[in-house]
C-alpha positions as CSV (number, residue, x, y, z in Angstrom):
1,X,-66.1,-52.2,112.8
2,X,-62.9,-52.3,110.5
3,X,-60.6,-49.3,110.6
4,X,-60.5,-48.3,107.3
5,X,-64.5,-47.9,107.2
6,X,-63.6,-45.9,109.9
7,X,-61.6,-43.6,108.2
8,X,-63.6,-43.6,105.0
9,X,-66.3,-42.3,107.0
10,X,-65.0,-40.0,109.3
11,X,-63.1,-38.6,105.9
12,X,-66.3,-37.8,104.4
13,X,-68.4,-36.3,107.5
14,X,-65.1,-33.7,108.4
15,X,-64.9,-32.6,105.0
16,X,-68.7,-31.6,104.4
17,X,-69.0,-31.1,108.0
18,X,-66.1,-27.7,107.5
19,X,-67.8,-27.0,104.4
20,X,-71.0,-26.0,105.2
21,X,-71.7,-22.2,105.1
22,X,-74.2,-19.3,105.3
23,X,-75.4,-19.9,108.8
24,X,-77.6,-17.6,110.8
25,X,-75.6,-17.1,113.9
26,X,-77.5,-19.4,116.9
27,X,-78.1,-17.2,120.5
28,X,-77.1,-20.0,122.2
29,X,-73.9,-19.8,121.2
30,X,-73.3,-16.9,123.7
31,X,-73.8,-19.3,126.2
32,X,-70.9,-21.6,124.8
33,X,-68.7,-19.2,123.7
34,X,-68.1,-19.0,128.0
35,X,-67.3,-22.4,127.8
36,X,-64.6,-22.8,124.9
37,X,-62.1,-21.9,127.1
38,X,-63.1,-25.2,129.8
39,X,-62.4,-28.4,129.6
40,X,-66.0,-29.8,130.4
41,X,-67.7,-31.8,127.8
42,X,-70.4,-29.6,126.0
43,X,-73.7,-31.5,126.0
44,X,-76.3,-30.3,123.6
45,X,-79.6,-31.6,123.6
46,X,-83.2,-30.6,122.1
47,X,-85.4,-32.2,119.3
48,X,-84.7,-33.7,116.2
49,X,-84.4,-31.1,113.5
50,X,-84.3,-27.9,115.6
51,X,-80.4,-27.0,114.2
52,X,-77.8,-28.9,116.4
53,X,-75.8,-30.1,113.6
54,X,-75.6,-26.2,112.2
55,X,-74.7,-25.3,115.6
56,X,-72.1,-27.2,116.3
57,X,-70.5,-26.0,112.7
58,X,-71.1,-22.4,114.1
59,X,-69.0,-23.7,117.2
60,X,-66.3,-24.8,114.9
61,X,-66.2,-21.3,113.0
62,X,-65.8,-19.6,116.5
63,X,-63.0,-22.4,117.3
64,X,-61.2,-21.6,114.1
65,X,-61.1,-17.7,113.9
66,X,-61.0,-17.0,117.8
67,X,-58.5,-19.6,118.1
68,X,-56.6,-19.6,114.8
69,X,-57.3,-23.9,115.1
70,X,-56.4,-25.4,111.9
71,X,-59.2,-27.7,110.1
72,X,-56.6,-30.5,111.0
73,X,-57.5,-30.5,114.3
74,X,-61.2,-31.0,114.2
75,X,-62.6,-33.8,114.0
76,X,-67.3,-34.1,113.3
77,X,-68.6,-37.7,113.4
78,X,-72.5,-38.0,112.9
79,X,-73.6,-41.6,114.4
80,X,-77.2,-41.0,112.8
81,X,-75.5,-42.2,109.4
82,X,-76.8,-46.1,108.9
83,X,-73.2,-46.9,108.4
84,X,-72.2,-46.1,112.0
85,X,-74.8,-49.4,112.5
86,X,-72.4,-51.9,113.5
87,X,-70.5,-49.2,115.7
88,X,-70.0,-49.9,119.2
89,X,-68.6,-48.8,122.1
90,X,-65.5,-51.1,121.8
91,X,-64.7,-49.0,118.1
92,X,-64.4,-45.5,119.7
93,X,-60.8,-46.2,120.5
94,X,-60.1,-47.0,116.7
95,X,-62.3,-44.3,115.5
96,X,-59.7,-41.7,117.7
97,X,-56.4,-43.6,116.2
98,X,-57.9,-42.7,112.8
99,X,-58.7,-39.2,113.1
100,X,-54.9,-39.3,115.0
101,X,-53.3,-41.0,112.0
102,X,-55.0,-39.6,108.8
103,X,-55.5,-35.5,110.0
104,X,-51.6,-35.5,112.2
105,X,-53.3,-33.1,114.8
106,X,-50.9,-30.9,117.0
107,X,-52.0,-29.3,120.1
108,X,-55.3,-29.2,121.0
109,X,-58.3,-31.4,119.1
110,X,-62.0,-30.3,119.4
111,X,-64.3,-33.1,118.4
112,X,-67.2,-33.3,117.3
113,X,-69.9,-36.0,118.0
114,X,-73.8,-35.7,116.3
115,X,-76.3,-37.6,117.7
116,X,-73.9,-39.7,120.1
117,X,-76.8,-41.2,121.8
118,X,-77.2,-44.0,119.4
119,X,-74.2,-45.8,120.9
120,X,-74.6,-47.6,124.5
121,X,-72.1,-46.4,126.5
122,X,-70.2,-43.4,125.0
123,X,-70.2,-41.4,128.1
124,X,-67.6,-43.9,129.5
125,X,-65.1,-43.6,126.6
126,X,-65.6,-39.6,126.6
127,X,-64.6,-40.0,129.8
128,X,-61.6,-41.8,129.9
129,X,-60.0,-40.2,126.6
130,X,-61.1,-36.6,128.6
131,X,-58.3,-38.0,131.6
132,X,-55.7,-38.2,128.8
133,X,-56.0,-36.1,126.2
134,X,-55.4,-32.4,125.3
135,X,-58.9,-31.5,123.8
136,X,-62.2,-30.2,123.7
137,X,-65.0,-32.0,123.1
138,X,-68.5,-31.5,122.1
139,X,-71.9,-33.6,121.7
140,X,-75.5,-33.4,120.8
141,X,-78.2,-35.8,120.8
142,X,-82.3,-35.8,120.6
143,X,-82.8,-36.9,123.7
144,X,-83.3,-35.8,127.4
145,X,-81.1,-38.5,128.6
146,X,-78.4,-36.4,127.5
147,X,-79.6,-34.1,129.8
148,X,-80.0,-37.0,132.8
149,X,-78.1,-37.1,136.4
150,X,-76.7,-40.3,135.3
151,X,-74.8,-38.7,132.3
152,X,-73.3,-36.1,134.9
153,X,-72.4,-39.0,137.2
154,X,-71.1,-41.4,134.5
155,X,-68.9,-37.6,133.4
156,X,-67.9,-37.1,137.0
157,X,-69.4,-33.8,136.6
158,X,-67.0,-33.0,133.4
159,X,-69.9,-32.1,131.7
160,X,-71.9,-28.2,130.6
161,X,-75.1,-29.1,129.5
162,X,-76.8,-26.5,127.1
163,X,-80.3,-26.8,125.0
164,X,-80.6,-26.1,121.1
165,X,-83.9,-24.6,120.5
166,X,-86.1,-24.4,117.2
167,X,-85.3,-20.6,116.4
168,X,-86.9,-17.6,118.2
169,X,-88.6,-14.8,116.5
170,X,-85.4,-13.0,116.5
171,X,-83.3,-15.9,115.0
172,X,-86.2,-16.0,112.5
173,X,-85.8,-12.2,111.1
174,X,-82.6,-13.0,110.9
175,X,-82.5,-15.7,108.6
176,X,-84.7,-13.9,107.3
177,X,-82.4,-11.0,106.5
178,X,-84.2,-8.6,108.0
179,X,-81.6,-6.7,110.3
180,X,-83.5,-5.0,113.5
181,X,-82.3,-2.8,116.1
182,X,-84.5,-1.1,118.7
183,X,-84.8,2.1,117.4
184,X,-86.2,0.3,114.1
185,X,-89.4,-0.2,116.6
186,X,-90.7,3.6,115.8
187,X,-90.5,3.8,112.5
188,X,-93.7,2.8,111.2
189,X,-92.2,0.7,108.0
190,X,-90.2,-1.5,110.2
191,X,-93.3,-1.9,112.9
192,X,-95.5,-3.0,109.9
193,X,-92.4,-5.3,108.2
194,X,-92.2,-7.0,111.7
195,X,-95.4,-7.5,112.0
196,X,-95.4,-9.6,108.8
197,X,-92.5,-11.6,109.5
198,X,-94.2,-12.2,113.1
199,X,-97.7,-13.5,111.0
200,X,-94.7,-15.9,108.7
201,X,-93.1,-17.1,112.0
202,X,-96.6,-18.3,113.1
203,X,-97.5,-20.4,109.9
204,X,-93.6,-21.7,109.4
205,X,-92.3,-22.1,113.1
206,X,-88.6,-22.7,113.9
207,X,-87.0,-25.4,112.3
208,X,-84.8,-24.1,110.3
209,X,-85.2,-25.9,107.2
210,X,-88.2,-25.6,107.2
211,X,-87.9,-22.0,107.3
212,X,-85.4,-21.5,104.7
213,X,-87.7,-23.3,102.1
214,X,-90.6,-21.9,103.4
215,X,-92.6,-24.9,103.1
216,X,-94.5,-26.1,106.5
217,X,-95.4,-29.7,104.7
218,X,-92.0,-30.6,106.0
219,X,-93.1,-30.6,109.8
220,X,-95.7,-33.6,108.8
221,X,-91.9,-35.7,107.8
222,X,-90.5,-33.8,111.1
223,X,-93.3,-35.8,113.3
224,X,-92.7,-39.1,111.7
225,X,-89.3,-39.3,112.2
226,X,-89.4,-38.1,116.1
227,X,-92.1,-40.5,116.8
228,X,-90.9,-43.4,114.4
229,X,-87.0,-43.2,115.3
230,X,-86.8,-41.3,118.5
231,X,-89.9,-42.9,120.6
232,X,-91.0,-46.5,118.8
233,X,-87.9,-47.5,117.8
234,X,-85.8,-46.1,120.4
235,X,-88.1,-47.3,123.4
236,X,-89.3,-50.5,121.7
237,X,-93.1,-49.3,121.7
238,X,-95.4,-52.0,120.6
239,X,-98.7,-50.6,120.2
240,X,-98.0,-47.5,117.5
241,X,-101.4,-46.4,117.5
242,X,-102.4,-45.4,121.1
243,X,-98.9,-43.2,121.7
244,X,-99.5,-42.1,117.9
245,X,-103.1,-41.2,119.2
246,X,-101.9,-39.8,122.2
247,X,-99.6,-37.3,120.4
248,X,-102.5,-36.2,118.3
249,X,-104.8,-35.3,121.1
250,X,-102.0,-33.5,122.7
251,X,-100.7,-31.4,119.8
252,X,-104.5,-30.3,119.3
253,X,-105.0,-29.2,123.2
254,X,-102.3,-26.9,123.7
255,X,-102.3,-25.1,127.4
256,X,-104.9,-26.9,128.2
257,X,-105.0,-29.0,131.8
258,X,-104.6,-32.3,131.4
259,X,-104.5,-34.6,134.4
260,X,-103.4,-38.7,133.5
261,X,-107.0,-40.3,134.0
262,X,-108.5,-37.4,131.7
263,X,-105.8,-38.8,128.7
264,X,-106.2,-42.6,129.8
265,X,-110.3,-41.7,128.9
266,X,-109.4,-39.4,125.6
267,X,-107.0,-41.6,124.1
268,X,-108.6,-44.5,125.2
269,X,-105.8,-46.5,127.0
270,X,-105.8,-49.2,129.0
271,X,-104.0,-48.1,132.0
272,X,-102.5,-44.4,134.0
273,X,-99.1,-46.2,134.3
274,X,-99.2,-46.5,130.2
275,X,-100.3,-42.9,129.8
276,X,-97.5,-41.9,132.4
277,X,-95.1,-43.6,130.8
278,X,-96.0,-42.4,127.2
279,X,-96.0,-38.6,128.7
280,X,-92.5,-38.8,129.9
281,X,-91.5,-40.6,126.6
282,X,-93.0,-37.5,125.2
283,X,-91.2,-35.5,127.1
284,X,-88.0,-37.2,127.0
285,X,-87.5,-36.4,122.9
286,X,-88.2,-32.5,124.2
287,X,-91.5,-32.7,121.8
288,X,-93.7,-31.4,124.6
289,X,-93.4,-29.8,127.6
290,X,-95.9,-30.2,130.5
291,X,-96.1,-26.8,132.7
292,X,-96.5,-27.8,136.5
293,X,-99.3,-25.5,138.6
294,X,-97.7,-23.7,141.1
295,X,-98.6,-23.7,144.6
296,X,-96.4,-23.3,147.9
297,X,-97.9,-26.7,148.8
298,X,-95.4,-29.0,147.1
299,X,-97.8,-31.5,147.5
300,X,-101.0,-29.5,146.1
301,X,-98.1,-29.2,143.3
302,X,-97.4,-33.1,142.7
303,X,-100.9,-34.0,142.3
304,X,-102.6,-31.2,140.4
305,X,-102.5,-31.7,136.8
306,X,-100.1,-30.2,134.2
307,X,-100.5,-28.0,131.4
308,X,-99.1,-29.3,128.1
309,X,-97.2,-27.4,125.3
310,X,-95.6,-28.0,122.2
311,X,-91.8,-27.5,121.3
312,X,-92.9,-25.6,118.3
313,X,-96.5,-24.3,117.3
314,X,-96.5,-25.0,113.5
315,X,-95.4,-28.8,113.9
316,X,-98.4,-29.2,116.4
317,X,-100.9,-27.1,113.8
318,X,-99.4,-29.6,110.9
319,X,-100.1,-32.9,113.2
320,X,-103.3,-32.1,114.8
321,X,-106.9,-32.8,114.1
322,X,-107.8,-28.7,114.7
323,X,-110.2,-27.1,111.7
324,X,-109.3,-23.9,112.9
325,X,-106.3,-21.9,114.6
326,X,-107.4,-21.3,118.3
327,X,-104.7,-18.5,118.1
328,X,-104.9,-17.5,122.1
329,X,-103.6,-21.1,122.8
330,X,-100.8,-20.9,119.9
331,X,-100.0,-17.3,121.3
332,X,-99.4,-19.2,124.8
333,X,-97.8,-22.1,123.5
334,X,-95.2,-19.4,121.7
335,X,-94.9,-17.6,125.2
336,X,-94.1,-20.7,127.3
337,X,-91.2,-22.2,125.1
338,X,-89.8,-18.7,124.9
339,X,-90.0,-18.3,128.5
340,X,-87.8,-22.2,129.1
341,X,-85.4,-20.9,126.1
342,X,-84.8,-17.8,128.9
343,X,-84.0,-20.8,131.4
344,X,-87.3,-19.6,133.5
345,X,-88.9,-21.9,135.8
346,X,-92.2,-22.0,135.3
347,X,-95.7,-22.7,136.3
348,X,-99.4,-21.8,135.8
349,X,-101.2,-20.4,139.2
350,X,-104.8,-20.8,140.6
351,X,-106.2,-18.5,143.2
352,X,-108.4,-19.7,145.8
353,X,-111.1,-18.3,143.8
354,X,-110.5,-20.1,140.7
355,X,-108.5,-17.1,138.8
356,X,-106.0,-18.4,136.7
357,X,-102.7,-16.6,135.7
358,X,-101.1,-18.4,132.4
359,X,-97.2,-18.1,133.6
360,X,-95.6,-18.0,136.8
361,X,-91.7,-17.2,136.4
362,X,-89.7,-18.0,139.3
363,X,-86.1,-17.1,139.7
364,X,-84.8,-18.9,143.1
365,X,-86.6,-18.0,145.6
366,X,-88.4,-15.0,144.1
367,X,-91.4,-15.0,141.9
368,X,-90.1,-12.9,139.1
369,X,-93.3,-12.2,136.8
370,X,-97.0,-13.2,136.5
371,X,-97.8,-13.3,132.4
372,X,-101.4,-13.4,131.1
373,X,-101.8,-14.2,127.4
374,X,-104.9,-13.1,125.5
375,X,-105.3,-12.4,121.9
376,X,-107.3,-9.3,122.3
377,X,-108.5,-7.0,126.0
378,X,-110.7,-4.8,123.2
379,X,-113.8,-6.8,125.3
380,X,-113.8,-5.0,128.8
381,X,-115.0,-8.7,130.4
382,X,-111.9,-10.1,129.0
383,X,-109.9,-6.8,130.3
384,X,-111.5,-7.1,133.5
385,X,-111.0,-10.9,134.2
386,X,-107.3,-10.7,132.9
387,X,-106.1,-8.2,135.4
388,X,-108.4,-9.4,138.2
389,X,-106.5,-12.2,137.8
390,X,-103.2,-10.5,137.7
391,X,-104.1,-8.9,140.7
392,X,-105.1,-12.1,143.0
393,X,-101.2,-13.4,141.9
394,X,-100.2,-9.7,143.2
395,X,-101.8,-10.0,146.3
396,X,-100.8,-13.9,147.3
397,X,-97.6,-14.4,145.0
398,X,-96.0,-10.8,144.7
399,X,-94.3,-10.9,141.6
400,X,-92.0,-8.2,140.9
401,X,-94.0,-7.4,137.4
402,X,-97.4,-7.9,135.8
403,X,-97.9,-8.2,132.1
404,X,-100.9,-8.8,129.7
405,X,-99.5,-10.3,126.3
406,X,-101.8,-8.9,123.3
407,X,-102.0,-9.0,119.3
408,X,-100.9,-5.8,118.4
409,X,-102.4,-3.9,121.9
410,X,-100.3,-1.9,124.2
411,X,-100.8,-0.1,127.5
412,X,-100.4,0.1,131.2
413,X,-103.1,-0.3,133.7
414,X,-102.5,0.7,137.4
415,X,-103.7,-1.1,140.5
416,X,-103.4,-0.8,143.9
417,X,-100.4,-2.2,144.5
418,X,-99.1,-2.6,141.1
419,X,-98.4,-1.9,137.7
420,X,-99.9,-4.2,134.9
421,X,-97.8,-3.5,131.1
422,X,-99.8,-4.6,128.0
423,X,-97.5,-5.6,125.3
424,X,-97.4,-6.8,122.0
425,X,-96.3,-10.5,121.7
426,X,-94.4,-10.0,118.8
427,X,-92.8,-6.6,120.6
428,X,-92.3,-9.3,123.8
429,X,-90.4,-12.0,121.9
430,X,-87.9,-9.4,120.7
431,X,-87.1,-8.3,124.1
432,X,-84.9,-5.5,123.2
């Protein structure tokens, strides 16, 4: 690629890179605030759309003001732009002589690379110009691969790896501008305002664009593009119907059980190994998530089927075939992606009896908490069967707390050996 497309480009994506503002402030960046002060390589991963490129901007603004970093020492390239086509791994080194040459940076650099993925071989360039230079350097990309052992190997372990989700509930009332502190939970005008903007964040989800035009007939656009440019194009899928079909059926069954001969039978394809390998392409572009049963029997574990989720409840209502909302599934698909956004490990959990308990969160060794979700305990069959549940994962499990997830209900039931809280979802997701 000639050098002075180089610099023509990398010109134009600094410049409107440093000039975007009004940003809702991301909770991730915690996390990376730790590491600005490292040398490792920041890898940030998570689906298309969900906010990395705003992220990385709200990196910047912490580099700049913490660090008193002048804009000349930043440099943002975004490789999804169709003139980064022709790029290769070979140009890297005349992409960094540019950015030397037209911006003069002294001291430190902090670069900036969007979607990096799209270029075979990246990691081994990052990793000899991270031997040599002073600097600090950060990458995203919609993929898991980012996330992969061989990344880590090919970065000698140079490497923090961190996930961008589509915004929380909190992030949500606060682009929202809708300031909330805990004690705003007792007044009754703030309960009922947060209420509302908890009924908004179901129809909208988390993208943020999405949410700052509030218009949810982007998500159909959303879909095309993951499946179009991040699975068939990327992984040179043939047949575009059966993993289209396949997508469908899963966005439609959310927490349901789904072993691979059951989808080879819905969907109609030809063979488990194509059904496996469609799952983990799935997977791989963090556009669902499949929730392993837990058992103490790794191998009752391996061959039990998963649970499946979606990385974001509105984009699977806007793609699916559904007449109706089944909102106790889109309450547990909200629950489970706010649960791996904590970094949880978890599972769903059968007793021997056939008692099922939605979430199992384990933290090392310990089983942390056992979670039902249900829209409404009212019914005293649906009370009883909830914590009879809750109680079977007491007894066999015992998990250091026992929740119920409602609508709007809350409460505290005692057991034998334990205390089971009933909480508002919306009150949950807040977590003050």
């Amino acid at each position: 690629m000639e050098k002075e497309k180089i610099k023509e480009l990398i010109t134009a994506h600094t410049r409107t890179f440093l000039a975007r503002k009004g940003l809702v402030r991301r909770e991730v960046q915690n996390e990376i605030s730790r590491l600005l002060p490292q040398r490792e390589i920041v890898l940030i991963s998570g689906v298309r759309r969900s906010g990395k490129s705003s992220l990385m901007r709200l990196i910047c603004d912490d580099i700049i003001k913490k660090g008193s970093v002048p804009a000349s020492n930043i440099l943002y390239v975004n490789f999804e732009d169709e003139r980064f086509v022709d790029f290769t791994i070979r140009d890297f080194e005349s992409l960094y002589e540019a950015f030397l040459d037209l911006q003069r940076p002294k001291g430190k650099k902090f670069l900036f690379f969007d979607e990096i993925q799209n270029i075979t071989g990246w990691e081994r360039w990052l990793n000899r110009l991270y031997e040599f230079e002073d600097l600090k350097i950060f990458v995203s990309g919609s993929n898991a691969a980012m996330l992969s052992s061989d990344i880590s190997t090919a970065l000698t372990g140079r490497n923090r790896q961190v996930v961008n989700w589509p915004f929380s509930l909190r992030e949500f009332i606060s682009l929202k501008g809708f300031p909330l502190r805990k004690k705003d939970l007792y007044s009754r005008e703030k309960r009922l305002e947060t209420k509302h903007l908890f009924r908004q964040y179901l129809e909208t989800g988390g993208f943020p664009e999405v949410i700052r035009n509030n218009d949810p007939t982007l998500l159909e656009q959303y879909f095309k593009d993951i499946l179009y440019r991040d699975i068939i194009n990327r992984h040179s899928i043939k047949n575009v119907k059966e993993i289209r079909e396949l997508t469908l059926f899963l966005a439609a069954n959310l927490g349901t059980v789904q072993s691979y001969k059951n989808l080879q039978h819905l969907a109609g394809l030809k063979s488990i190994a194509t059904v496996k390998n469609y799952v983990e392409t799935l997977a791989d572009v963090f556009l669902f998530y499949f929730i392993d049963m837990f058992s103490f029997s790794v191998k009752r574990q391996i061959y039990n089927p998963s649970k499946v989720y979606c990385v974001d409840t509105a984009l699977s209502e806007a793609i699916s075939f559904r007449f109706s909302q089944n909102l106790g599934h889109t309450y547990e698909n909200i629950v489970c992606i706010e649960l791996l956004r904590r970094k949880g490990e978890i599972y769903y959990w059968k007793s021997k009896k056939g008692k099922e308990v939605d979430f199992i969160v384990k933290e090392g060794r310990k089983i942390t908490q056992a979670i039902q979700v249900c829209v409404s305990i009212v019914d005293k069959k649906v009370m009883e069967r909830e914590i009879y549940a809750l109680m079977e994962a007491q007894n066999e499990l015992k998990p250091e707390s026992l929740t119920i997830l409602t609508d709007d209900e809350e409460d505290s039931f005692k057991g034998e050996n334990a205390v089971i809280k009933i909480v508002p979802l919306w009150k949950w997701l807040l977590q003050f």
